[in-house]
N, C-alpha and C positions, 0 to 999 in steps of 0.2 A: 486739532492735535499738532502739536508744533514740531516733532518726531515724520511727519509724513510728507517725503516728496512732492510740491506741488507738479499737477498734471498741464502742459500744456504744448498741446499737437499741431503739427505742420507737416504739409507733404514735399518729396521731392523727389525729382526726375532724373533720371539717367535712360538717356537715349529716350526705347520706346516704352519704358515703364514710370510706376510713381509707385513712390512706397510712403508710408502715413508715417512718422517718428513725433516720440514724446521727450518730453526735457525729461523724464525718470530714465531713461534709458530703453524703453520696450519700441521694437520694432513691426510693424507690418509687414506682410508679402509682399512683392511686388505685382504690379497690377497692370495692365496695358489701361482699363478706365481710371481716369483719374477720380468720377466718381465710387467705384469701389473703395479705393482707397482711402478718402473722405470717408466713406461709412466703417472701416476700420477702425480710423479714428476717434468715430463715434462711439463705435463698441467698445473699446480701451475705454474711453473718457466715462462711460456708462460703469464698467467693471469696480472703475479705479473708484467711484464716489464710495464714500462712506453706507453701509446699510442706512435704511431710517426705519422706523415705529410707522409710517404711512400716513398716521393722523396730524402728529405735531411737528411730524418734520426730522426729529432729533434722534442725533445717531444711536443705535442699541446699546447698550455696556454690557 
């Protein structure tokens, strides 16, 4: 869909936290693990994917 924000996540730190950000603009909490943060981003990144049909892959209408 040419209408949909593409997703792509980075973390960053200030002081003693890390917080996960996406180029759409969604933010994560801040986290003292930097790996929580990473799985934040994952969960975002998971959210943000188009539904699929499970079988062929291809987004619902």
């Amino acid at each position: 869909m040419p209408d949909r924000v593409p997703h792509a996540t980075s973390t960053a730190e200030s002081g003693s936290f890390c917080t996960a950000r996406c180029t759409c603009g969604w933010r994560g909490p801040a986290r003292r693990a930097r790996s929580q943060a990473r799985t934040d981003a994952e969960r975002h990144l998971a959210e943000a994917r188009p539904e699929t049909d499970g079988e062929s892959g291809r987004p619902l209408e």
